[in-house]
C-alpha positions as a printed Julia matrix, in Angstrom:
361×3 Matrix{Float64}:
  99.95  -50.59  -161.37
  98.39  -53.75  -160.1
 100.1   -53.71  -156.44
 103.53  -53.64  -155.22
 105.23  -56.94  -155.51
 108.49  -56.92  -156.69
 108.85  -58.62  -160.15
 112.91  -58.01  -160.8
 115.33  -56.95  -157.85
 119.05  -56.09  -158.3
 121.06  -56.47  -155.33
 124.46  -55.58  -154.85
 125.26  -55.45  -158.87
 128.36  -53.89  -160.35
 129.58  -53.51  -163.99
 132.88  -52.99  -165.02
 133.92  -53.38  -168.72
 138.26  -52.59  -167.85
 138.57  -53.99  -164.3
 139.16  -50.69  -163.08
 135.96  -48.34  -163.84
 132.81  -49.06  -162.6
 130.01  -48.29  -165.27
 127.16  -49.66  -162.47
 128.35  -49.12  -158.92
 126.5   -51.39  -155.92
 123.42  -51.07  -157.78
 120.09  -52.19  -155.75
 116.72  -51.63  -157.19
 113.31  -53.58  -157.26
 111.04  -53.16  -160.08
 107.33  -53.82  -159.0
 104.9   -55.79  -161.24
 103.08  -54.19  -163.52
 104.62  -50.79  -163.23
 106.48  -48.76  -165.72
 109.65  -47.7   -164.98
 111.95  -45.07  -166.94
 115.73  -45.62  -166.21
 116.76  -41.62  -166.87
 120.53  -40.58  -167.17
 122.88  -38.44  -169.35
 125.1   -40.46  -171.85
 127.63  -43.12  -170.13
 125.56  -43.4   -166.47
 124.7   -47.07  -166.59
 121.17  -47.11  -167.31
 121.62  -48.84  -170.44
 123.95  -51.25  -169.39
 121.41  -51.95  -166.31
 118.77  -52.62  -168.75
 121.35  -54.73  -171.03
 122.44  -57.11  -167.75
 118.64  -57.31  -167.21
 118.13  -58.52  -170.79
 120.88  -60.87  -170.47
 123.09  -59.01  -173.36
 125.46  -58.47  -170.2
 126.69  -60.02  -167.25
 127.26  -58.19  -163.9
 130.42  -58.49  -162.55
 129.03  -58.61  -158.67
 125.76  -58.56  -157.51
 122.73  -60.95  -158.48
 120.01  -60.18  -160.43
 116.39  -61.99  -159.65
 112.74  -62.94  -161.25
 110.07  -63.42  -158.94
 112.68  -64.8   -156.33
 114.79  -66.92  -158.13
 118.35  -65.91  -159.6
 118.6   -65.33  -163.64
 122.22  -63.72  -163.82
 123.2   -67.46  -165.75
 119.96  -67.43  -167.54
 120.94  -66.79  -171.41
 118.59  -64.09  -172.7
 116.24  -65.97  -174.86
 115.23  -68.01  -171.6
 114.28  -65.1   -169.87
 110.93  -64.09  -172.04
 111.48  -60.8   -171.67
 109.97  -58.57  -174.82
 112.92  -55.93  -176.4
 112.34  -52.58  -178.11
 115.22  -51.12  -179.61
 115.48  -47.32  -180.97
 116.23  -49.24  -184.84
 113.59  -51.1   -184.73
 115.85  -54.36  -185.48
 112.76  -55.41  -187.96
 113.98  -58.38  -190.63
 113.45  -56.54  -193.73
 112.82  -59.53  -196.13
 109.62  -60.69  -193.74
 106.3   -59.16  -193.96
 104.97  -57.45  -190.93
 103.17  -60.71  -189.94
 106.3   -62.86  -190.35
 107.76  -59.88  -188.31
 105.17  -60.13  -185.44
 105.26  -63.81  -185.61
 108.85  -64.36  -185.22
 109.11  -64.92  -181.27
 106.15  -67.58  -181.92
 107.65  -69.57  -184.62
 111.28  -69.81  -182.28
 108.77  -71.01  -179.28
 107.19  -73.54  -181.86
 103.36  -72.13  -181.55
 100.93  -73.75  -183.42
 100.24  -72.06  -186.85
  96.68  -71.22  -186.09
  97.51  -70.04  -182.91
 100.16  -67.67  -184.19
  97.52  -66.12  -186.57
  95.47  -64.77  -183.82
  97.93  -63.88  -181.72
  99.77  -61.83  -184.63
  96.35  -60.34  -185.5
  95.35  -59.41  -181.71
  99.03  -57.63  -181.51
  98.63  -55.86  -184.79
  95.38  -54.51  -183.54
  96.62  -53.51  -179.94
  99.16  -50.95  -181.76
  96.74  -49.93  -184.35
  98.25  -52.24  -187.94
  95.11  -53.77  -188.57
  95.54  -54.78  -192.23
  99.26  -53.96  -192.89
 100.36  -57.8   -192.14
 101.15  -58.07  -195.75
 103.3   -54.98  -196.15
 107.35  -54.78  -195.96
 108.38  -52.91  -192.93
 110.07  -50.63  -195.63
 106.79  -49.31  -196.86
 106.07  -47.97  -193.56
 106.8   -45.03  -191.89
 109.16  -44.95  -188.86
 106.32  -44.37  -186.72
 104.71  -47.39  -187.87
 107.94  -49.27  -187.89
 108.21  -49.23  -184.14
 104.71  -50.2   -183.17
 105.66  -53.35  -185.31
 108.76  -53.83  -183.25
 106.33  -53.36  -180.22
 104.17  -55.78  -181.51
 106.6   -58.25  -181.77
 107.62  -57.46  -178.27
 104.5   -58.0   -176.89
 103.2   -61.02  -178.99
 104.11  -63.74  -176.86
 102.79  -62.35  -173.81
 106.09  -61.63  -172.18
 106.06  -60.85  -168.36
 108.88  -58.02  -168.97
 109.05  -55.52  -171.78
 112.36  -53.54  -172.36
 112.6   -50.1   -174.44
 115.95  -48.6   -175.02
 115.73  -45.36  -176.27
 112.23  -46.58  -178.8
 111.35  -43.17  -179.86
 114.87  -41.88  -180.52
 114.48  -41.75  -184.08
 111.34  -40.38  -184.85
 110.22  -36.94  -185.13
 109.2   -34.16  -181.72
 105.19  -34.94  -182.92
 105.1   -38.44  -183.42
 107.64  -38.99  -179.96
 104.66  -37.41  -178.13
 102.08  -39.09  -180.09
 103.81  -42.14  -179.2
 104.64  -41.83  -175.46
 100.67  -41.04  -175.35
  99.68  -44.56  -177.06
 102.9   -46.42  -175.03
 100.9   -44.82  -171.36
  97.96  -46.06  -172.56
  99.28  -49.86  -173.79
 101.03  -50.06  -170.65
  97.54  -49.39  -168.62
  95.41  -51.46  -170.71
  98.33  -54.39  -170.68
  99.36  -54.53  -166.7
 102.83  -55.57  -168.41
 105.61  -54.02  -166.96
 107.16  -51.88  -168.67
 111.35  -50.92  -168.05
 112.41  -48.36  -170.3
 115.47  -46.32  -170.8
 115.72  -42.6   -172.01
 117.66  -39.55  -171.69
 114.63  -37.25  -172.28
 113.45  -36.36  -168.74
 109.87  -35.05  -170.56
 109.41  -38.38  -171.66
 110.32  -40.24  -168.66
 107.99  -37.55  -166.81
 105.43  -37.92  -169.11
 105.04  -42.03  -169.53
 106.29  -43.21  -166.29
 104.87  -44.61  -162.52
 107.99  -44.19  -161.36
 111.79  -43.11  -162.68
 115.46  -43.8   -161.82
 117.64  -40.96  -162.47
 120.89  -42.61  -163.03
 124.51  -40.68  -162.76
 128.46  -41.92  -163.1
 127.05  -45.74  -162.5
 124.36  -44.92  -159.61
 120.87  -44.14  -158.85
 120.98  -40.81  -157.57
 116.66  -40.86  -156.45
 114.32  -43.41  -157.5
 110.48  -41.89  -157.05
 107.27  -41.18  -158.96
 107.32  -38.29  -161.45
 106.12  -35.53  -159.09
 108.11  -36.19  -156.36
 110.88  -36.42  -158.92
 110.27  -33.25  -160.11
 108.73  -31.07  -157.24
 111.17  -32.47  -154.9
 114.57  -33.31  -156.1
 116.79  -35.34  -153.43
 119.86  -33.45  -154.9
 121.9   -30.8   -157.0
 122.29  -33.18  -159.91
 118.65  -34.5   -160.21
 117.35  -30.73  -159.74
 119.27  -29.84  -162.8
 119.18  -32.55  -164.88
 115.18  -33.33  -165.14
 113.15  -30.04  -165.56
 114.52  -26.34  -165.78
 115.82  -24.54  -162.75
 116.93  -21.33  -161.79
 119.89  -21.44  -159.72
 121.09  -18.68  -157.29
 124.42  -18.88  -156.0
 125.43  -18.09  -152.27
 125.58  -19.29  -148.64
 123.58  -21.45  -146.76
 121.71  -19.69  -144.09
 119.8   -21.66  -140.83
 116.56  -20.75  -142.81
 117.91  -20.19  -146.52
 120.26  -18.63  -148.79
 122.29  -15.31  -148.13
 123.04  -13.95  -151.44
 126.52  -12.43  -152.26
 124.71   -8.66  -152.29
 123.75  -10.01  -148.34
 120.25  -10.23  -149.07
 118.21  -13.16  -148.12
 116.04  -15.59  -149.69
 113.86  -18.41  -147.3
 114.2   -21.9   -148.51
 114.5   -25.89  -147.55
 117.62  -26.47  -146.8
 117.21  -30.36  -148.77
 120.73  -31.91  -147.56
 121.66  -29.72  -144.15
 123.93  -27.67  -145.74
 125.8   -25.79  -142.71
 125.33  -22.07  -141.9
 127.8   -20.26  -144.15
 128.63  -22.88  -146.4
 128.37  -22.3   -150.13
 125.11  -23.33  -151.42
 122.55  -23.29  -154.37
 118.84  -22.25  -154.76
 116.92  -23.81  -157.37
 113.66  -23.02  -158.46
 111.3   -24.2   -161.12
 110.28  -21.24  -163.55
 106.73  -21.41  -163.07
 106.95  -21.39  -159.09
 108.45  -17.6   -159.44
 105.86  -14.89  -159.05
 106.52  -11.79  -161.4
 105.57   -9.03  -159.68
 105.86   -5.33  -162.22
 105.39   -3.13  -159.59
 107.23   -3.41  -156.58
 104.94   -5.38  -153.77
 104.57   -4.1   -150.33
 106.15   -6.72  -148.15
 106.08   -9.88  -149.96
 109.09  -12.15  -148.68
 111.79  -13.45  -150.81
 111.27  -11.17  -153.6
 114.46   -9.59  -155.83
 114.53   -6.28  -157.78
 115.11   -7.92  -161.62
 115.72   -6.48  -165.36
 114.11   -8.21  -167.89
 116.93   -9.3   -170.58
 114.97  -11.12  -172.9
 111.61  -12.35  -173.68
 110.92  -15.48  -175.64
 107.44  -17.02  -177.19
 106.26  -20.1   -176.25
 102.74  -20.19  -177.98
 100.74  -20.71  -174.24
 103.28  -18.99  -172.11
 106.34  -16.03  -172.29
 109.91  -17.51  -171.18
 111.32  -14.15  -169.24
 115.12  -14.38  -169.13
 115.84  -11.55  -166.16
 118.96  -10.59  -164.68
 118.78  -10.85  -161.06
 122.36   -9.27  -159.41
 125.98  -10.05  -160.75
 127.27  -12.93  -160.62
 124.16  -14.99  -160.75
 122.65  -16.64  -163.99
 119.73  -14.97  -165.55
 116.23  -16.44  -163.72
 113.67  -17.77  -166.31
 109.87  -17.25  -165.15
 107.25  -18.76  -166.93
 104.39  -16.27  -167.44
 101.28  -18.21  -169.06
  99.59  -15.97  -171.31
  96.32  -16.19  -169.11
  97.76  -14.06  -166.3
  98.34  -10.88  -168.74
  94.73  -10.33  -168.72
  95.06   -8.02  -171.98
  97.59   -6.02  -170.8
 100.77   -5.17  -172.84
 103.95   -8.31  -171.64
 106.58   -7.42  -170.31
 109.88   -5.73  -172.43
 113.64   -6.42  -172.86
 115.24   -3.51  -170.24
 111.75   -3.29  -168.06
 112.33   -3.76  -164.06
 110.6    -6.33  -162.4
 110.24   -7.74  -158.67
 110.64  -11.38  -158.78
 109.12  -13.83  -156.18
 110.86  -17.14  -154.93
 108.08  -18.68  -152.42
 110.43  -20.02  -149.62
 107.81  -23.56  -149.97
 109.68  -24.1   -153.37
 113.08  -22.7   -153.26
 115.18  -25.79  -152.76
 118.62  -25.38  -151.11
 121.6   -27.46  -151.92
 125.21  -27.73  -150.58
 127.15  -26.66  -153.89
């Protein structure tokens, strides 16, 4: 990211489609130059319809939306020079891949000769050298979309939007993909806005990401803090897995409804006694298979079930009623050749109080 200046800011925006619901509520957000940002949400949160009134495709109903300063909420979207990615590609299927990649140059009336080196430099920066001749339907989907990103990128736009690119291809060549889209991103210094609802693909492509819910940002921050630190309940269950023990909030931590205790941040100020949440990330939980001699925060556990994850064990372990089963992740380096843990085996599970996060339920 080449510094922090603010390329696009939102200020004040709302959408509503009926009059009555808000789909974007009061939304304000900068997006720095040159960074890539992930707009993350479960179906029907706005992000999409933040990234369409950014495009242009919509209009806010409040609010202004700005480009290096200047207003663009009347600017019609083929005035903005923003590059789009959509998950179907949207490629003309009569038009070679050239014609394809050349499109955005013939509508801004680029010389021929110019558009054939700019076609060829964007075929090479996502890896088509020699398919300009083909049909987009002799290529595969994976190949389809770097078109549709070539086309995006061909005319040097100072914006690139993705909604939901990778959506249609297949788990491998997703995370193929995100790899070469990082990369692009880092040798371009375009900046990149880019919607998803897959939080390992916003975690793994992205400087920063918005996790959007019911029309708002509920935290805006790089992946790790994102991740290791959560701002609340809904962003520490929504990106990355949790395990969540019920009970009441305690000056220090969680009491648990069998009155024993686990140390924790308390994230919001939950008040003494009120009912409350601990989350924690399956790999911060220590498994422990003989009991340890005073370790704090650890809970007698049964281990229910035990799934295989190639590098690591999932353990699914049952913790007290009342409470979901805890998952720890056990990476196959700590067994040091001894036998993993069974289905009905007792356990003594670890919650370091430095990662047990404690929400107001």
């Amino acid at each position: 990211m080449s510094d922090n200046k603010v390329l696009v800011r939102f200020s004040g925006v709302q959408k509503t489609y009926d009059g009555e619901q808000l789909v974007v509520q009061q939304l304000d957000l900068d997006i720095r130059q040159g960074e890539f940002l992930s707009l993350l949400g479960p179906s029907g949160s706005g992000k999409t319809t933040t990234l369409m009134m950014l495009a242009g495709f919509e209009s806010p109903t409040a609010g202004e939306i700005f480009l290096g300063g200047s207003p663009i909420t009347g600017t019609p979207p083929h005035k903005r020079n923003f590059g789009m990615v959509f998950q179907n590609y949207a490629l003309f299927p009569h038009l070679t891949v050239g014609q394809n990649v050349a499109y955005p140059l013939t509508v801004r009336k680029v010389s021929k000769g110019e558009q054939d080196s700019r076609v060829q430099r964007a075929l090479d920066m996502v890896r088509l050298s020699g398919m300009s001749d083909r049909l987009p339907g002799q290529l595969s989907g994976g190949q389809q979309q770097r078109v549709a990103l070539a086309r995006a990128l061909v005319f040097e736009p100072q914006l690139v939007l993705m909604d939901e690119p990778l959506g249609a291809l297949d788990k491998q060549l997703r995370e193929h993909m995100q790899i070469e889209l990082k990369e692009l991103h880092k040798q371009l210094g375009v900046t990149f806005v880019y919607v998803t609802h897959d939080q390992g693909e916003a975690l793994t492509m992205s400087d920063r990401v918005a996790v959007f819910n019911d029309g708002v940002i509920q935290q805006l921050a790089p992946v790790e803090a994102l991740y290791e630190t959560p701002s609340n309940r809904f962003v520490a269950g929504f990106v990355g897995d949790s395990t969540v023990l019920k009970g009441k909030a305690t000056t220090a931590g969680i009491e648990l409804p069998d009155g024993r205790f686990l140390n924790g941040i308390n994230v919001n100020q939950a008040p003494a006694g009120a009912q409350a949440e601990a989350y924690v990330r399956p790999e911060r939980i220590v498994l422990h298979r003989q009991a340890p001699v005073s370790v704090a925060g650890t809970l007698p556990a049964r281990v229910a079930r035990v799934i295989y994850f190639g590098d690591h064990l999932r353990l699914l372990c049952e913790v007290g009623s009342g409470q979901a089963e805890a998952t720890v992740k056990l990476p196959l380096t700590q067994l040091d050749g001894l036998a993993p843990p069974q289905p009905g085996e007792a356990v003594h599970l670890e919650f370091p109080a430095a990662f047990t996060r404690i929400y107001a339920a």
